[in-house]
C-alpha positions in Angstrom: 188.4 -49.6 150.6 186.9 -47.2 153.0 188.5 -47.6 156.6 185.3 -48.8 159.2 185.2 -47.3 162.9 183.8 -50.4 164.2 183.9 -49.2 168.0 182.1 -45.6 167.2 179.3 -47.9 165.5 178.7 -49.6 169.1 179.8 -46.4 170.6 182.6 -47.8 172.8 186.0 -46.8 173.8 188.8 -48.6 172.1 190.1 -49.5 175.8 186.5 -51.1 176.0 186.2 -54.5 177.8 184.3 -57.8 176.3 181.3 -56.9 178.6 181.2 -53.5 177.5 181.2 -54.0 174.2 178.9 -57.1 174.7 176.0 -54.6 176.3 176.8 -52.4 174.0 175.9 -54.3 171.1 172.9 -56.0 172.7 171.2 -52.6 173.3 172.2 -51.3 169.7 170.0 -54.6 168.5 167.1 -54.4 170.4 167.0 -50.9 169.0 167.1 -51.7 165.2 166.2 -55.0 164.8 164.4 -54.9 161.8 161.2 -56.6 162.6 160.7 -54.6 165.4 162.4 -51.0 164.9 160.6 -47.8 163.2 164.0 -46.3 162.0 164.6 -45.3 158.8 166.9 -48.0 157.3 167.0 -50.1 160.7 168.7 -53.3 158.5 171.7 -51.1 157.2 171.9 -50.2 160.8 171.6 -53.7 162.2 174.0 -55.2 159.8 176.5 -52.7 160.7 175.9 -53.1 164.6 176.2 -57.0 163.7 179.8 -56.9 161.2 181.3 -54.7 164.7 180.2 -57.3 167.1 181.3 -60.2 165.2 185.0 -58.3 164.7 184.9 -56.2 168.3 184.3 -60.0 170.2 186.7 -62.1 168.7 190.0 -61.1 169.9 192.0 -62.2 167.0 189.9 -60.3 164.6 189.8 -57.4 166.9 193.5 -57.7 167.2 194.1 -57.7 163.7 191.7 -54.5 162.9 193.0 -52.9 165.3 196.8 -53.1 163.9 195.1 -52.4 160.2 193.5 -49.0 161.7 196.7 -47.8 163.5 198.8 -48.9 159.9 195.7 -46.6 158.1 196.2 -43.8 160.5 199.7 -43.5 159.9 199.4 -44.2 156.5 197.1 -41.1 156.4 199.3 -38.7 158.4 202.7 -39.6 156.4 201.6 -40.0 153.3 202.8 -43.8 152.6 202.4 -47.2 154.4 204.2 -47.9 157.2 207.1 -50.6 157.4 205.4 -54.4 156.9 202.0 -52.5 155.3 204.3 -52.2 151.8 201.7 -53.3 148.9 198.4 -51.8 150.8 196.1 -50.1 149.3 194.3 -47.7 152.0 191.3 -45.6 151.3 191.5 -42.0 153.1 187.5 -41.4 152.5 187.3 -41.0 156.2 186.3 -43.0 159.6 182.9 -44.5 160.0 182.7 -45.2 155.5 180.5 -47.9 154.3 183.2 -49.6 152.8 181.1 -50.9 150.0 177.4 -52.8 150.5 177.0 -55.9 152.0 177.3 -59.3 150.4 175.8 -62.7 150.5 177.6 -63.5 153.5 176.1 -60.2 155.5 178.8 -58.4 156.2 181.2 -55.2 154.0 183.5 -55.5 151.4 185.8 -53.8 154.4 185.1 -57.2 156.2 186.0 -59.0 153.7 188.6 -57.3 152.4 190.4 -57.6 156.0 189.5 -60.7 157.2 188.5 -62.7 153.5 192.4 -63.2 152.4 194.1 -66.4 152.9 196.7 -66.5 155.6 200.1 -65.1 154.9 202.1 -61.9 155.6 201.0 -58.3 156.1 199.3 -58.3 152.0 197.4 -61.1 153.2 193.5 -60.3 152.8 194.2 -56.8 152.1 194.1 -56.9 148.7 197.8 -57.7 148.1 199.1 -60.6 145.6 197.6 -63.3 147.8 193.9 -64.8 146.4 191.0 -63.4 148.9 188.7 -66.4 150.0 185.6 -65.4 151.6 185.4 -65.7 154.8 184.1 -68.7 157.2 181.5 -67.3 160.1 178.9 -68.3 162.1 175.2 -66.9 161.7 173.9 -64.6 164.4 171.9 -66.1 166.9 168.3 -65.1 166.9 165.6 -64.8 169.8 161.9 -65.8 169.8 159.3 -65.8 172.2 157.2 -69.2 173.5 154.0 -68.4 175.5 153.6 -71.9 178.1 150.8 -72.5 180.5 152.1 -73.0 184.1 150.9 -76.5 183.6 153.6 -77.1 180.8 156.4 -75.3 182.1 156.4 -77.2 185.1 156.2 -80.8 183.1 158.1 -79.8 180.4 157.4 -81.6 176.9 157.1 -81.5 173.2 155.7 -78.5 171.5 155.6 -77.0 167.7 155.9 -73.1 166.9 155.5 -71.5 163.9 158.2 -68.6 163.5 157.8 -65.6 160.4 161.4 -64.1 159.7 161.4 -60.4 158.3 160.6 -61.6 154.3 157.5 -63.0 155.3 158.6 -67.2 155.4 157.3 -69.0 158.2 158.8 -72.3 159.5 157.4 -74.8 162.1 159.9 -75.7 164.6 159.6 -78.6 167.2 160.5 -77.6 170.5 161.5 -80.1 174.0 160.8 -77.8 177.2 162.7 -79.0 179.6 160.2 -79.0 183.4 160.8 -76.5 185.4 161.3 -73.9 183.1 160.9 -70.4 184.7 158.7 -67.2 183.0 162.2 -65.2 181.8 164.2 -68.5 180.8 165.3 -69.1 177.7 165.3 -72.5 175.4 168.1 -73.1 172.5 167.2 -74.9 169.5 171.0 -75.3 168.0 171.5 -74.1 164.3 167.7 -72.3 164.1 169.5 -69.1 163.7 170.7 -66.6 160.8 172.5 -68.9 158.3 176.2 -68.8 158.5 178.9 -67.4 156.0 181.3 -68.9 153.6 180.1 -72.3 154.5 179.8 -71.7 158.5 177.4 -72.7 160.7 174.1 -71.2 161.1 173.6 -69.4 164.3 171.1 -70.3 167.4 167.4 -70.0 168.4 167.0 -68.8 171.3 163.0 -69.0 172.7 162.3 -66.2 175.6 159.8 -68.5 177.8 156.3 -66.1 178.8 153.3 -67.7 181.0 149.9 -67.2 180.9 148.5 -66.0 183.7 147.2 -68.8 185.9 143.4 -68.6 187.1 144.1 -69.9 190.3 147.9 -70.0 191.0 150.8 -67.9 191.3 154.1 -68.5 191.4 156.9 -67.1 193.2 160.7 -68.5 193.3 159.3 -72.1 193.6 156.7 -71.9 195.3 153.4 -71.3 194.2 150.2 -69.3 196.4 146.3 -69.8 196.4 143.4 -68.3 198.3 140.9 -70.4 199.4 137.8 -68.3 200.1 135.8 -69.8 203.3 132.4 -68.9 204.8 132.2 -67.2 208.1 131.0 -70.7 209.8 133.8 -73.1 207.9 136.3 -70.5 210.3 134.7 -70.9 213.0 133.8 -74.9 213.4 136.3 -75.9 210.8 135.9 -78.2 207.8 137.6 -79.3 204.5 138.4 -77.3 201.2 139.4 -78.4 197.5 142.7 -76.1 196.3 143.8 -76.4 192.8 147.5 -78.4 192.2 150.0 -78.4 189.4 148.5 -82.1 189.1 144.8 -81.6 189.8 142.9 -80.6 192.9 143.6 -81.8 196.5 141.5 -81.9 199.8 142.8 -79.6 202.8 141.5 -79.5 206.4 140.4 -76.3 207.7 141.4 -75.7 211.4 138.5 -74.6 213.7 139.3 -70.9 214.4 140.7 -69.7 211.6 141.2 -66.4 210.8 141.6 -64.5 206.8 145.5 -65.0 206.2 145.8 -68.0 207.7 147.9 -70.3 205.5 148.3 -74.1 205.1 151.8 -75.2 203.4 151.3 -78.4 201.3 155.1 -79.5 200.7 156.5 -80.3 198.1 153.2 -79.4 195.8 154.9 -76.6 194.2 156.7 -75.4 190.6 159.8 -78.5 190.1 163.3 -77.5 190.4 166.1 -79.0 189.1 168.0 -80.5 191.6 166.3 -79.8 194.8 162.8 -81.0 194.3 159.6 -79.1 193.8 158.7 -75.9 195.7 155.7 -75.7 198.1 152.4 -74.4 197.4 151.1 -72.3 200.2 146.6 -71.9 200.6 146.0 -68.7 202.2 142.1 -68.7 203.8 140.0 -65.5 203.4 136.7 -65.3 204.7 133.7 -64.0 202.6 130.8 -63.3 203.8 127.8 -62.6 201.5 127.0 -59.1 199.8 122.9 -59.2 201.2 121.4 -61.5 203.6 118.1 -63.3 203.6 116.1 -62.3 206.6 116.9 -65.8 208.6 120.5 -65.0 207.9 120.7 -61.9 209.6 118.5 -63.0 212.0 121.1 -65.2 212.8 123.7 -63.1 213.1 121.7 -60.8 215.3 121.5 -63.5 217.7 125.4 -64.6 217.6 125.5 -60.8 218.1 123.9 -60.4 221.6 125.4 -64.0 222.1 128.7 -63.8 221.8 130.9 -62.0 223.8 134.1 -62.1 221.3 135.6 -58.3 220.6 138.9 -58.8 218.8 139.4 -54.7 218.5 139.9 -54.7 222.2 
């Protein structure tokens, strides 16, 4: 069986920490992932990528490919195995060889072949006298993408999303949001992922949480901001406004004298967090005043004009 360079497919060092190889494999996915890349033979690729995560993570299996690579090396410069490697059949075709297609459970006959045998001495799973089971592994976890309203990320509840895989079948999920779910969170539906091997379980769902874009409201942290346009007078003499609410509109006063940027903070009225009660949702006032004027209008203003004696640019 052709010996696998599982670190030059993530292109790490073999010194290479559980983070590195962690990011390493993340970006390798979101680059070949076949129902979004363009590259020629992406699933080959992602399988690959996959089969060196799932052996590069562990630290068991990465323990025991590494001792089978250093037994293949030396195998390769002496000519024979090395002591305890007596019985061991090793392929010189070269690093970085296919090691035979993929099976049923998604990974290499080289996967298999190392980590498929039942437990035992060094011949175990390498082909030796001892029977080769196939191995036991969880499915990969997938992600998704769930488009909420502000609304129903900050109530949370019950949803139901139709998901397409890359062979075309579709499958309706139910989905609980949890409230409070921020634009970037993600939701796990356990066992919704690529089936598992050799009996295992299948991997995880997990649901990358998008909002629309609000009409009226936008959020930030917690807290959540509105404009509340006002006319020239409503600034000067004051009055009352409606603002939009997570939970339908509310009444604010307007203070007498209020200038464009001018904010109200309604407490407690903003996007729900999970321990420390809801945000606030801040009304900023900007005055508008109209594009044309009727003739009383600007009458008007002619007279507050030569009345008024107010010059805030000095």
């Amino acid at each position: 069986m052709e010996y696998k360079d599982y670190y030059e497919t993530l292109g790490v060092s073999r010194s290479a920490s559980k983070d590195e190889i962690q990011k390493a494999y993340r970006k390798l996915a979101r680059k070949f992932h076949p129902d979004v890349s363009k590259v020629e033979d992406a699933e080959t690729k992602f399988k690959e990528i996959n089969e060196a995560y799932e052996v590069l993570k562990d630290p068991d299996k990465r323990k025991k490919y590494d001792q089978y690579g250093s037994a293949w090396k030396q195998a390769r410069q002496s000519g024979s195995p090395p002591p305890g490697w007596e019985g061991v059949q090793f392929d010189f075709g070269g690093f970085g060889g296919q090691g035979g297609g993929f099976g049923s459970s998604g990974f290499s006959d080289f996967f298999e072949m190392l980590f498929g045998g039942a437990a035992g001495g060094a011949g175990a799973g390498f082909g030796g006298r001892h029977a080769r089971q196939r191995p036991v592994h969880k499915g990969a976890d997938q992600e998704a993408s769930i488009t909420l309203t502000l609304e129903e990320a900050a109530r949370g509840g019950k949803r139901e999303i139709t998901l397409t895989d890359a062979g075309g079948q579709t499958k309706t999920l139910a989905v609980k949001i949890p409230p409070g779910v921020k634009p970037g969170g993600r939701i796990r539906l356990s066992g919704q992922g690529g089936a598992g091997g050799g009996g295992g379980p299948a991997g995880d769902l997990y649901l990358r949480v998008e909002l629309v874009p609000h009409p009226a409201l936008r959020l930030e942290g917690a807290d959540l901001h509105t404009t509340v346009p006002i006319t020239p007078w409503e600034a000067a003499l004051g009055g009352q406004a409606s603002v939009p609410t997570l939970n339908g509109a509310e009444t604010i006063k307007i203070p007498a004298g209020t200038s464009s940027g001018r904010r109200v903070r309604l407490r407690g009225k903003g996007f729900p967090r999970s321990k420390e009660g809801a945000g606030d949702l801040y009304a900023e006032f900007r005055i508008v005043v109209p594009e044309e004027s009727s003739p009383e209008e600007r009458a008007l203003y002619e007279q507050l004009k030569e009345t008024s004696d107010f010059a805030p640019r000095s």
